[in-house]
N, C-alpha and C positions, 0 to 999 in steps of 0.2 A: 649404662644410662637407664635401660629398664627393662622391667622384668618379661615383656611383651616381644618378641619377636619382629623385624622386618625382615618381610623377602621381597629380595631384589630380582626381577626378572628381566629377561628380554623378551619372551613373547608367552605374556599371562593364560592364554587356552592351552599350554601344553601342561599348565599345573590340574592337577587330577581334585577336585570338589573346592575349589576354590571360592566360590559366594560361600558356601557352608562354611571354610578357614576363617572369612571373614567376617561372619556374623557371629564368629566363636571370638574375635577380638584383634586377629592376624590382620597385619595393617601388612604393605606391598605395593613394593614402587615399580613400576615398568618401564623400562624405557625405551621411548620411542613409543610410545603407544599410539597415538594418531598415526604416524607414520606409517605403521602397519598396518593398521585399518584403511588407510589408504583416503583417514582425512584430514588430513594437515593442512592441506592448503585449503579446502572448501571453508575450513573457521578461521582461516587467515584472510579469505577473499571476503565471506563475510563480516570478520571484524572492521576491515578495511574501506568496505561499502557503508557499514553505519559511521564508521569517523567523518567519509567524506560528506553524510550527508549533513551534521552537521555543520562541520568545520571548513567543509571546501575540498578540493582536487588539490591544490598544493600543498598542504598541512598533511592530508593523506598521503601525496608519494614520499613526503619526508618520512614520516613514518615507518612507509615499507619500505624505505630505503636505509634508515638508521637502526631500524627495531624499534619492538613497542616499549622495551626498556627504556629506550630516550624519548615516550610520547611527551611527557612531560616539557618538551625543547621545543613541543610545535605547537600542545594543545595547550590552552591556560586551563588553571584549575575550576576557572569559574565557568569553561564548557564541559567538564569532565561530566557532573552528574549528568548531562543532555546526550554527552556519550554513550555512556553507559547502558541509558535507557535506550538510544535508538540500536545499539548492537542489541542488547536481549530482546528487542523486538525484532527484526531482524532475524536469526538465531531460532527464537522460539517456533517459525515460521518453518524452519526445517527441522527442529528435535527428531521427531517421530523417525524421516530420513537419517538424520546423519546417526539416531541411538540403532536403526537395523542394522547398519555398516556396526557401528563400534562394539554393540554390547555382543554379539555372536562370536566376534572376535575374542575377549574379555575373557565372556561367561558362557563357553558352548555350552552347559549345561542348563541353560538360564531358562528355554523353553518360550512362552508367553511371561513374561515379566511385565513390569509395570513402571513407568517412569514420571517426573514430576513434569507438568504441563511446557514451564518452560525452565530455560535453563539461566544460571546462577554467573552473569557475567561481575567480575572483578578487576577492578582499574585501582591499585595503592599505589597513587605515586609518593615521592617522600616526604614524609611529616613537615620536612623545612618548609617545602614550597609550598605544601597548605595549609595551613597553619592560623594564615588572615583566612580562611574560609569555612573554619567550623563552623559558625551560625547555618548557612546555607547548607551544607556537610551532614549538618544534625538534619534538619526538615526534611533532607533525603533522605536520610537511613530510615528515619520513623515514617514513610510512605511505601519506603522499598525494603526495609529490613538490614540488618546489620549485614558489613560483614561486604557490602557490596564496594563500595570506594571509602568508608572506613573502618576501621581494625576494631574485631569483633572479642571478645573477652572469653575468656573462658566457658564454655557450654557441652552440653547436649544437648541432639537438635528436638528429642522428644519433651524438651524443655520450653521451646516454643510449638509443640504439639504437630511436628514432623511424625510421618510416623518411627515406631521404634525397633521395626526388621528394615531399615533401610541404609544401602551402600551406598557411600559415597566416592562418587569419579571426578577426583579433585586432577582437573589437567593443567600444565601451565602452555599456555601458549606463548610465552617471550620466556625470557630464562627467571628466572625462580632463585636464591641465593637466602644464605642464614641473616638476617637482620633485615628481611622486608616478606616473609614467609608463613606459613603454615605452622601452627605448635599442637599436636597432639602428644596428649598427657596420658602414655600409654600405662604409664605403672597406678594410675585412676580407675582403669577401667573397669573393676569389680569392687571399685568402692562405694558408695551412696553419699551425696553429697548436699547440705540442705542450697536452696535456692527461692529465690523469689523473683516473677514476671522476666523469664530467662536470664537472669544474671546470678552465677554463686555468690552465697552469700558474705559478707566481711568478715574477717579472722579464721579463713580457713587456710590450712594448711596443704599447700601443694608442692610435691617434686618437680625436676626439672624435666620438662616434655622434648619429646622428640623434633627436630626442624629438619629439613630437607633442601639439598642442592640438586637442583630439576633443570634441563635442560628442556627447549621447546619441544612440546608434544609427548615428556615426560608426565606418565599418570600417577598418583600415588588414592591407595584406594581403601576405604576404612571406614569400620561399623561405623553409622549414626549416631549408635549410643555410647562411644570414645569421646570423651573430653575433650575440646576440641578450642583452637582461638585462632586471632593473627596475631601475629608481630609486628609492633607500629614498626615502618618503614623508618627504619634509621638506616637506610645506604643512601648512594647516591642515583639507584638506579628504580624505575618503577618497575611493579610488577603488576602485570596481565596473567590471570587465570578465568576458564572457562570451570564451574564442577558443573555434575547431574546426579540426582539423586534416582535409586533404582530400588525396586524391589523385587525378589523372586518371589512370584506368588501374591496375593491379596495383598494390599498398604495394613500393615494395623497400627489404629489409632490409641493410644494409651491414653489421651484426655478428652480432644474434643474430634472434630474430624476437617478441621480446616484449610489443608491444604489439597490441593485438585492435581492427583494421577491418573494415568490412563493406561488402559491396555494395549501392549504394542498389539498384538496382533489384530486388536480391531481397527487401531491407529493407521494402519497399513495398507487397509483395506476398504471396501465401497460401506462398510457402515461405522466409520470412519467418525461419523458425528455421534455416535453413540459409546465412544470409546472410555468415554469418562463415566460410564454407567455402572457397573462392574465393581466399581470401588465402593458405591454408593451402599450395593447389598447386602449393606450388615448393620446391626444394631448399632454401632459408631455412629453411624450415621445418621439415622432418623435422634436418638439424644442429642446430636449436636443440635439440629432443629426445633427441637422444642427448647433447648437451652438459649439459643439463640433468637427465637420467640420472646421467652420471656425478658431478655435485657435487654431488648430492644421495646419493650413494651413500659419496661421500667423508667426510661428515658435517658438509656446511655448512650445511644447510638448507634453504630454500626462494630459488632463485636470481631476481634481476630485474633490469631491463635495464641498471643503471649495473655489475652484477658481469661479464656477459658484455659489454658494451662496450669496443673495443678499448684501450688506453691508448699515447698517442703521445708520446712522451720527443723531448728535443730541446729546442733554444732557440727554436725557429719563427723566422718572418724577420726581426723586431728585436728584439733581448733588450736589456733595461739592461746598461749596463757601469758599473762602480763606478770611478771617480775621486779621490781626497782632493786631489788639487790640478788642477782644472778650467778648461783654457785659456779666457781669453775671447773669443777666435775663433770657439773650438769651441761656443758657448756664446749661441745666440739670444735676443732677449727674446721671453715668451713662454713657454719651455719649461723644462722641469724635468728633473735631473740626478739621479746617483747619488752619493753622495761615499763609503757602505760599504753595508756590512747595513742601517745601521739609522737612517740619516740620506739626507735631499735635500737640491735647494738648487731653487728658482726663481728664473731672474732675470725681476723682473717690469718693471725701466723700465731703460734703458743703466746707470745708475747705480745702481740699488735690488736686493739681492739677500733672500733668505729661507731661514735653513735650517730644517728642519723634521722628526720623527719620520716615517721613512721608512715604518710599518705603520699603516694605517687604525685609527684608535681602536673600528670597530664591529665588523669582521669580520677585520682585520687584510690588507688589502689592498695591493698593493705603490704607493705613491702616484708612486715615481719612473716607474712606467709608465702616470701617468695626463697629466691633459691641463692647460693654464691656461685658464679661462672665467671672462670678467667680473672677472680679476684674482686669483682664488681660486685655489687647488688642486686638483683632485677626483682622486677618489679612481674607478680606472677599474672596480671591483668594482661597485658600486653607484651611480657619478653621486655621490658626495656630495664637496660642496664646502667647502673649508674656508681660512677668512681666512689669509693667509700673516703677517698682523703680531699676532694673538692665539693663533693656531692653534684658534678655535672654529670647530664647524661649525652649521645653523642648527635639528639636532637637539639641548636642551640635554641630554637624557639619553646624549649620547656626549660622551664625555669631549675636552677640546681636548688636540690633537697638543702634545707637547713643543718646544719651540724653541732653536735654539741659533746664537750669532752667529758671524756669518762676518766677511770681509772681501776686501779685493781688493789683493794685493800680487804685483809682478810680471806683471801680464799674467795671474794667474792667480789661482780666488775657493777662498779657505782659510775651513774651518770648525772651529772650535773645539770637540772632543768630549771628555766625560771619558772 
C-alpha cells in the first residue's frame, strides 16, 4: 500500500534514534502507549471530568461505563462542540505534566523538547448523527480549527503554518477503527503539492493512504510534514482521540510564526511563565510581528496562521487530465479517470466500466483524484467510499453521486452527458 514504512512497536524508547526515523518520514504505531507511560487513566479521568461538567454526573458514568465510542448515546451532538472545548481546557492545564511522563518514555532521546501549548482534543462521532449540525459544526472548526469534531482534509500541518520539524502523537483514547480514523498519505511524503489557505488544491491526484486499527491508548506517531486527513465517520461507532505536537529542539516556522510552544524544561519548572520565550528567539518571530502589524493596520483584523501561510499554485506532480474519449490502454482496471469537469469513469473489471458525478456529494471533492478500494470509489477528501453501480455511499445522510452510462466503442470508453 506504500512506499513508507510502519513500525509497529510495543514499547517505542527501546527503538534506538527514533524522533530522527521520524522526521526522516517513518510513521509508528505503539501500542499501549499511555499505558506504559502510566497515563491512561489520568486522560480518561480528565476527559471524563470535562464531559461531566458539561453535561452532568449521569451522561458522564454512561460514558465510562459504555465507552467513549458510544458518547454519542449519551451526549447530543449539539453539546459536543461545548465538550470538546471544556476537555482541552481541562487537559491543557496538565500538558506540561502529563508530556514529562509521556514524551521521556517515547523519545528518551528527546532532552529539552518543545511541545504545543495545549493539546489537540477530537470527538468524530458518526456523520449520520451530525449531519442536521454542520452549520454550528462549521462556526467551530473556523474558531478552533479543523480536524477537532469534523473531518479534516488532506494537509500538512506547515500548511497552516505549524511548525515543519514537528511530531505528531496522534493517541486514541476510545478504540480507533478503518472508516471513522486517521489517513496518512504516506507514499506523498517527498512529493510537493500545490495548495491554497490549507487545503490541496482541486484535481490532484492522490494514492490510497495508510488507516490504522488502535486500540485505547494506542499512539501512532508521524512527521508533520506527512500528508495527513480524517475519515468522515462512516461506522457506527465514535471516535475519541487526544494528539500533541512536539518538537526536538527549536519550533521552526516555514511561514509565519503562529502558533505558541514551550519549553518543557522551563514548563516544569519555577520560571515556568517564561517558558514560552525560547521559541520566540529567532527571526520567525519578530517577521511574524511586523507582518502582523501591518494587516492589522490595513483593516483585516486579527491575522492567524492559515492568512499568513504561504499559498503554493501549480498542478503539483500528478494533476487529473480530463479526457471525453478515454483510450483503453491508457486505462487500468482499478483506476479512475476524468472525462470533464464534472464526470469520472472507473474501470472496475476488463469489461465493467462506471461513470459517475465527478464532485463528492459531502464536501465536493474531486473523486477522479481519488483511489478504487474494495471496488468502491473514494473520495480522496475524506476516505469516503462510494458504490460505483448505485452511486451511494455508507453515510445515508449524503446524498448518492449521480450516474451516468458509458460504453466502450473503438478502443475507447464514451460517456454519455447532458
Amino acid at each position: 500500500m506504500s512506499d513508507q514504512s510502519v513500525l509497529e512497536v510495543e514499547t517505542a524508547g527501546q527503538v534506538s534514534g527514533l524522533s530522527r526515523r521520524i522526521l526522516n518520514g517513518e510513521i509508528v504505531v505503539v501500542r499501549r502507549c499511555l499505558q506504559q507511560a502510566d497515563l491512561y487513566d489520568a486522560v480518561v479521568k480528565a476527559s471524563l471530568e470535562g464531559i461531566r461538567s458539561v453535561v452532568g454526573e449521569s451522561k458522564a458514568m454512561a460514558v465510562a461505563r459504555d465507552g467513549f465510542d458510544r458518547i454519542h448515546e449519551w451526549v447530543t451532538p449539539a453539546e459536543v462542540p461545548a465538550v470538546a472545548d471544556e476537555v482541552a481546557r481541562i487537559m491543557a492545564a496538565t500538558t506540561h505534566v502529563d508530556l514529562h511522563r509521556l514524551i521521556p518514555h517515547v523519545f528518551p532521546e528527546a532532552g529539552n523538547y518543545y511541545y504545543e501549548r495545549s493539546p489537540n482534543v477530537r470527538f468524530h462521532l458518526p456523520y449520520d448523527v451530525v449531519a442536521d449540525y454542520q452549520r454550528a459544526y462549521k462556526d467551530f472548526t473556523q474558531r478552533k480549527g479543523e480536524g477537532k469534531i469534523t473531518a479534516h482534509g488532506p494537509h500538512r500541518d506547515p500548511w497552516v503554518d505549524c511548525p515543519d520539524n514537528a511530531i505528531n502523537v496522534w493517541i486514541a483514547v476510545g478504540p480507533v477503527q478503518r472508516g471513522n480514523g486517521l489517513t496518512i498519505f504516506a507514499n506523498e511524503y517527498r512529493n510537493e503539492f500545490a495548495f491554497k489557505d490549507g487545503y490541496i488544491n482541486w484535481g490532484v491526484k492522490l494514492r490510497q493512504p495508510l488507516t490504522f486499527d488502535l486500540q485505547p491508548g494506542d499512539a501512532v506517531l508521524f512527521h508533520s510534514n506527512h500528508l495527513h486527513g480524517s475519515e468522515l465517520n462512516r461506522t457506527r461507532r465514535a471516535r475519541y482521540v487526544v494528539s500533541y505536537r512536539i518538537t526536538v529542539g527549536k519550533p521552526h516556522y516555514p511561514h509565519g510564526h503562529y502558533h505558541h510552544y514551550v519549553h518543557a524544561g522551563l514548563a516544569a519548572g519555577r520560571l515556568r511563565a517564561l517558558a514560552g520565550v525560547p521559541q520566540n528567539l529567532q527571526w520567525s518571530f519578530f517577521r511574524y510581528q511586523l507582518r502582523r502589524l501591518r494587516y492589522t493596520v490595513a483593516g483585516h483584523g486579527r491575522m492567524t496562521g492559515r492568512d499568513i501561510a504561504s499559498t503554493c499554485t501549480g498542478a503539483g506532480p500528478e494533476s487529473v487530465v480530463e479526457d471525453d474519449r478515454i483510450r483503453l490502454a491508457d486505462f487500468p482496471v482499478g483506476t479512475i479517470r476524468a472525462a470533464s469537469k464534472s464526470v469520472c469513469i472507473a474501470r472496475l473489471t476488463q469489461t465493467e466500466f462506471a461513470a459517475v458525478a465527478r464532485r463528492c456529494s459531502h464536501l465536493g471533492g474531486d473523486l477522479a483524484g481519488g483511489w478504487m478500494q474494495d471496488g468502491k470509489i473514494v473520495c480522496p477528501l475524506h476516505a469516503l467510499p462510494y458504490d460505483p453501480h448505485t452511486g451511494a455511499s455508507p453515510c445515508v445522510s449524503v446524498k448518492p453521486l449521480r450516474l451516468f452510462p458509458c460504453e466502450v466503442r473503438d478502443d475507447h470508453v464514451h460517456v454519455q452527458m447532458d
